[in-house]
C-alpha positions in Angstrom: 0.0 0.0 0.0 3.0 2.0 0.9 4.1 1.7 -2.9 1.0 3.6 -4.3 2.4 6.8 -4.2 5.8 5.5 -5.7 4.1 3.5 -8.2 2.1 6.3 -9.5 4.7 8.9 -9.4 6.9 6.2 -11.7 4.0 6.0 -14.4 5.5 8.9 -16.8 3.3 11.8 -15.0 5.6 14.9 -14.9 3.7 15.8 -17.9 1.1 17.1 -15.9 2.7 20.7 -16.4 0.3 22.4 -18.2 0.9 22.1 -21.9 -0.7 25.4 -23.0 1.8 27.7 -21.0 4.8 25.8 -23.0 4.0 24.7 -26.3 2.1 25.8 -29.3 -2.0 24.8 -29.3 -5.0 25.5 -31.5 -8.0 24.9 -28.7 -10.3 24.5 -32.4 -8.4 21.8 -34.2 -10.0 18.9 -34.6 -9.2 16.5 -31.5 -8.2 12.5 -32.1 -10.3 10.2 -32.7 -11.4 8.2 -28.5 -10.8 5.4 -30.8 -7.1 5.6 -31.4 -6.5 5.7 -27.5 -8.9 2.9 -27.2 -6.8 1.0 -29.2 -3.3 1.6 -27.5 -2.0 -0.8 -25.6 0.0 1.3 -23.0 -3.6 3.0 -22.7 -4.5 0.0 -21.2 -1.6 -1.1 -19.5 -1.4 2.0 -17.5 -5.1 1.8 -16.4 -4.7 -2.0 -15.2 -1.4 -0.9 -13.5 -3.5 2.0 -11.4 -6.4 -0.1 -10.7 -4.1 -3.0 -9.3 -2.7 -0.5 -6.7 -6.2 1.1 -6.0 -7.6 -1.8 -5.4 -4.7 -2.8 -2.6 -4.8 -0.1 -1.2 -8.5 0.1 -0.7 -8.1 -4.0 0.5 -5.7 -2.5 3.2 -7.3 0.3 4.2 -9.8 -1.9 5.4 -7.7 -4.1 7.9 -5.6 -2.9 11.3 -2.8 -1.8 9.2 -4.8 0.8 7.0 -6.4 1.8 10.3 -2.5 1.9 11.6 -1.1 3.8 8.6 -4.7 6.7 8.7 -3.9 7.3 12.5 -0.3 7.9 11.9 -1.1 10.7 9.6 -3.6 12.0 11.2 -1.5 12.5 14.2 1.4 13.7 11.8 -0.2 16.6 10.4 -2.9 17.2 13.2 -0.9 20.6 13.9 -1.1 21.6 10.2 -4.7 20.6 10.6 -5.6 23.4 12.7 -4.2 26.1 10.9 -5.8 25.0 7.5 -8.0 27.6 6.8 -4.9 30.2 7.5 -2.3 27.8 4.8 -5.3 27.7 2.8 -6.0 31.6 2.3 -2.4 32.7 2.3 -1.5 30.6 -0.8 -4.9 32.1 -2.4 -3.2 35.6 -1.6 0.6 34.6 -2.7 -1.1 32.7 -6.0 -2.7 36.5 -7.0 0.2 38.5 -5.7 2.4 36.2 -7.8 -0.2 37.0 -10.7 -0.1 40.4 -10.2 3.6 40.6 -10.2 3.7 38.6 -13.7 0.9 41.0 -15.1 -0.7 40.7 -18.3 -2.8 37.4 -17.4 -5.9 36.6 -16.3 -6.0 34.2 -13.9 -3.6 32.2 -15.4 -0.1 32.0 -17.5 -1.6 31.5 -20.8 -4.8 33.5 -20.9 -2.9 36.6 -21.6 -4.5 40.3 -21.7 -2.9 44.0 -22.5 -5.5 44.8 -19.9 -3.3 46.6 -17.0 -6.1 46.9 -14.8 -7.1 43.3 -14.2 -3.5 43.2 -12.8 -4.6 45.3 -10.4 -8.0 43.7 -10.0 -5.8 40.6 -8.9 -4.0 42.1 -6.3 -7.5 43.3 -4.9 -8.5 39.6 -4.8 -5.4 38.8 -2.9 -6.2 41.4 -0.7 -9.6 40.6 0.4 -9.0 36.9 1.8 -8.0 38.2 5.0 -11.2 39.7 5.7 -13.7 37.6 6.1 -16.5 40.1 5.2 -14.7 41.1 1.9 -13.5 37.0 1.6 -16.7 36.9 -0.8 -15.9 40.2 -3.1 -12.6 38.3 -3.9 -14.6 35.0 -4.8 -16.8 37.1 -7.1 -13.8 38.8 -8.3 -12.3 35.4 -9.4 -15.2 34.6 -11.2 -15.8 38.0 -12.6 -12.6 37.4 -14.4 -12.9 34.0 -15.7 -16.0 35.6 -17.1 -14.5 38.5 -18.5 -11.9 36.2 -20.4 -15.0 35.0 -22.7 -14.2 38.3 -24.6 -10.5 37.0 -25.6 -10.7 33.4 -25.2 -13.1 30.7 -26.3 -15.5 29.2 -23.7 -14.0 25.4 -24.6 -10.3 27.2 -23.6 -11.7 28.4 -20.3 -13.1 25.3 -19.3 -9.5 24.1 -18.1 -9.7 26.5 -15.3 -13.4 26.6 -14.4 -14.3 24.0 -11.7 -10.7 25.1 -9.8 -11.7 29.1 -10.1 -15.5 28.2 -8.7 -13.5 25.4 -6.0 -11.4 28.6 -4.9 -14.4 30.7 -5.0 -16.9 28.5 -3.2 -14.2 28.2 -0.5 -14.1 32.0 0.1 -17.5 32.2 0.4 -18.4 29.0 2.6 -15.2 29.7 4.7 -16.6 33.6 5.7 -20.0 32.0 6.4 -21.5 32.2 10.1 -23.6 28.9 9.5 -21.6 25.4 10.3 -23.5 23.7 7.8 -22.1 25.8 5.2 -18.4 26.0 6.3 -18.0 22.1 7.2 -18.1 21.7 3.5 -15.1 24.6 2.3 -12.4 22.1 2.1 -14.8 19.1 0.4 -15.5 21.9 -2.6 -11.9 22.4 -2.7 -11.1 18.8 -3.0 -14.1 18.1 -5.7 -12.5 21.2 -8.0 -9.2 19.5 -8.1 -10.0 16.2 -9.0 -12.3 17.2 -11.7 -9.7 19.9 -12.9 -7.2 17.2 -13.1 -8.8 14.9 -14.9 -10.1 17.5 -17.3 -6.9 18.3 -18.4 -5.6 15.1 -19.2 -7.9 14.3 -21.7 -5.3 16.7 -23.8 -3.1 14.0 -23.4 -5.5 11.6 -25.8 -7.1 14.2 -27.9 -3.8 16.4 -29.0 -0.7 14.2 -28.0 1.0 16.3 -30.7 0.7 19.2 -28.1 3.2 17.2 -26.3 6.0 16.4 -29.1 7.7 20.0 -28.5 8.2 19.3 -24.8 9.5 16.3 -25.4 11.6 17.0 -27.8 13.0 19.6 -25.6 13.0 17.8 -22.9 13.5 14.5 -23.5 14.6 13.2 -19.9 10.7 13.5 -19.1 10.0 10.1 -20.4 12.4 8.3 -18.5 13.5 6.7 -21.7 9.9 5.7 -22.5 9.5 6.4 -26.2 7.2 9.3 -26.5 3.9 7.9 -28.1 4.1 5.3 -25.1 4.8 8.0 -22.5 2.0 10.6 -23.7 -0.8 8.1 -23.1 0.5 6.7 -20.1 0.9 10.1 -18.4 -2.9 10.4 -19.3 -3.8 7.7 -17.4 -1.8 8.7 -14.4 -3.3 12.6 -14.3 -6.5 11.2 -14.7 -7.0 8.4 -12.6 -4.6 10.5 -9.8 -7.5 13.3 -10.1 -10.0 10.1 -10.0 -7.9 9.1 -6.6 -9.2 12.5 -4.7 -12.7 12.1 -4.8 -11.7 8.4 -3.3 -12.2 7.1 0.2 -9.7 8.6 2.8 -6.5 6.7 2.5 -7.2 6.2 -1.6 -7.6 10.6 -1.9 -4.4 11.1 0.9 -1.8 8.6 -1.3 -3.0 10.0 -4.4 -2.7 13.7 -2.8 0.5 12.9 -1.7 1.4 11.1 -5.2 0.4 14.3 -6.9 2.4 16.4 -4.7 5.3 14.7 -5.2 4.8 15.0 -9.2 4.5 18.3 -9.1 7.1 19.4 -6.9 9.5 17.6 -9.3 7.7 19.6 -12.5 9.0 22.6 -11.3 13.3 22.4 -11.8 12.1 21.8 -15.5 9.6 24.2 -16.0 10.6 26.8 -13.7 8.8 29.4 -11.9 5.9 29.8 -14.3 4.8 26.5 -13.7 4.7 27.1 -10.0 3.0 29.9 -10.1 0.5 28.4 -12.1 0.0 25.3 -10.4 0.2 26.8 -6.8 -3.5 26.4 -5.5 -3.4 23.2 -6.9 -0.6 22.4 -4.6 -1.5 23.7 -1.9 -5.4 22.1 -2.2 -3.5 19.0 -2.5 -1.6 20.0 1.2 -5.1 20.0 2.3 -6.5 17.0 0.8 -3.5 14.7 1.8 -3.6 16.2 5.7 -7.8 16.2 6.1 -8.4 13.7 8.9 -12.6 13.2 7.6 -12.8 9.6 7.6 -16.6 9.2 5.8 -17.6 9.9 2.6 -21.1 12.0 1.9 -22.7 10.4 -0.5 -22.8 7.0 -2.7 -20.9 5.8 -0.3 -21.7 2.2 0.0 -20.9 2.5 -3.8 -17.7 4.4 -3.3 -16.0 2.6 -0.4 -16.7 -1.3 -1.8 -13.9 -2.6 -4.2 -16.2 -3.4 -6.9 -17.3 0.7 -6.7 -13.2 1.7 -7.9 -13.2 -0.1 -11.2 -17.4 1.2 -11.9 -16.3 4.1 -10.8 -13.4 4.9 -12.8 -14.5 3.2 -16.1 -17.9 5.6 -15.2 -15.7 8.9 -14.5 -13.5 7.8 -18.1 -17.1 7.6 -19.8 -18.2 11.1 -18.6 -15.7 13.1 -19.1 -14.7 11.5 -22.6 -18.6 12.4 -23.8 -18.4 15.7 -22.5 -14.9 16.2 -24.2 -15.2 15.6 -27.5 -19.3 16.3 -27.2 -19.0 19.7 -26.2 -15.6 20.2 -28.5 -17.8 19.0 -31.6 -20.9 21.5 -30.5 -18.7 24.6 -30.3 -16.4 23.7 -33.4 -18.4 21.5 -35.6 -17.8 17.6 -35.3 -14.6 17.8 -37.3 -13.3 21.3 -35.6 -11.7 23.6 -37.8 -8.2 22.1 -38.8 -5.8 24.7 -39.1 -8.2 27.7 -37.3 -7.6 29.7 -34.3 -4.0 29.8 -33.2 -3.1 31.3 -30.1 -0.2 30.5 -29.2 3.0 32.2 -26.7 4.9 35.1 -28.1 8.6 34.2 -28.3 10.7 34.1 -25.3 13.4 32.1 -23.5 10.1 31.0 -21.4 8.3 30.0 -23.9 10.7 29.0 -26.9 8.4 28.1 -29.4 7.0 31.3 -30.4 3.8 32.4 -32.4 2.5 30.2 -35.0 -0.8 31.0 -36.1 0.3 33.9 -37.9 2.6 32.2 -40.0 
């Protein structure tokens, strides 16, 4: 059980940098065909792999030991426990100051605007957490700019950062709440945005692997010698069914919190500061996840806490988010997207070497 993390973090996940803020992309291009990855093997491979050491863990986490090994962390991070809510909103602030600083973005590194004001508008954001009266201006201010981003960027494009913006968002607001009811569930939000933010994203990994070939061309020491159309899917699998992992029971979400961690952490000495800047609240929600001490599930869960419920479950999650992939990808683009269309890509810099393309 032990191995989970290790085993995970050896599938070839430190792709999970976020492909858009390094590497050409037209959102409109017409994505792969679900049945190519269906019919790779190392799609597979990778997905048996996972479930093997989901199912053991879940097995153990059933007997003394599990019980042995949830105890010890509980009583390891019990201290960090308690100040939550303070970690919690002080990386929200640091994430937006850090935003500001970088200026020009909404939000994020690759949603880019000459807009100097929404710079500032950040900084205002980061600014209101500490209050908790003014906690829910700065959740409407996140989502005031997500919205305001529709004017540059497509509403498919925005998607990668919606359910973590209205996580963040929900947590400001149930956080400065007076009722219990309310604030018992700020973290559980959090938690919910990641995983479905994660495995989002990954579903790049099947429908535009080609997004991929520049990073690891220019990085080839990602794939740990993998070749690279084995080591695009495989990574897939891992963000996705690692992002599956969170909304698991409690020692299932904490090993694949502390899995994730680990994968990101090692992202950043190849992809520098931009890449923790933007993955920051994810980080730090995964902190939270991996030290939350709730041992019960709220719902399904007789489904969600029997064995049989982790391969439904997943192959169920896969299904979903597959159909509303390429289904909402074919009703804003058209079922074969617009090859060549669109274009945004990064402006040239040492950051960002592969420079503007749609142009040309």
């Amino acid at each position: 059980m032990r191995l989970l993390p290790l085993a995970l973090i050896l599938l070839p996940a430190p792709a999970l940098a976020h492909v858009k803020w390094f590497a050409p992309y037209i959102v409109d291009a017409p994505p792969a065909p679900v049945g190519r990855t269906l019919a790779d093997p190392w799609f597979w491979a990778a997905l048996v792999l996972v479930l093997v050491f989901f199912l053991a863990t879940r097995a153990v986490e059933q007997t003394r030991a599990g019980a042995a090994v949830t105890g010890a962390l509980d009583r390891g991070t019990a201290g960090l426990w308690l100040r939550m809510d303070d970690f919690v909103r002080a990386v929200i602030a640091g994430f937006f100051v850090a935003v500001f600083a970088v200026g020009g973005v909404y939000l994020t590194p690759d949603l880019k605007t000459p807009s100097e004001w929404v710079s500032w508008a950040q900084l205002l954001i980061a600014a209101g957490v500490f209050w908790r009266r003014t906690m829910p201006l700065s959740a409407a201010g996140i989502i005031g700019l997500w919205v305001l981003a529709l004017r540059d960027y497509d509403f498919f494009h925005l998607l990668d950062y919606l359910a973590l913006g209205v996580a963040v968002a929900a947590y400001l607001v149930l956080a400065s709440s007076d009722r219990a009811a309310w604030r018992a569930h700020r973290f559980e939000v959090l938690r919910w945005g990641v995983a479905i933010a994660l495995m989002w994203s990954s579903l790049e990994k099947f429908a535009y692997p080609k997004w991929f070939h520049p990073l690891v061309e220019e990085k080839p020491f990602l794939t740990f010698g993998l070749p690279r159309d084995m080591f695009i899917p495989m990574a897939g699998v891992a963000e996705f069914t690692l992002g599956f992992g969170l909304i698991g029971t409690p020692l299932v979400r904490r090993l694949s919190a502390l899995a994730l961690i680990g994968i990101f952490v090692a992202a950043v000495w190849p992809f520098g500061r931009i890449d923790l800047v933007g993955h920051a609240l994810i980080m730090a929600i995964l902190v939270v996840i991996a030290v939350d001490p709730t041992p019960r599930l709220h719902w399904l869960r007789m489904v969600r806490e029997s064995l049989a419920g982790i391969p439904f479950g997943l192959a169920g999650a896969l299904a979903v988010f597959v159909a509303a992939y390429w289904g909402l990808h074919a009703a804003f683009y058209g079922a074969g997207g617009v090859p060549g269309a669109g274009g945004a890509t990064h402006s040239y810099s040492e950051e960002h070497p592969h420079g503007p393309q749609a142009a040309d």
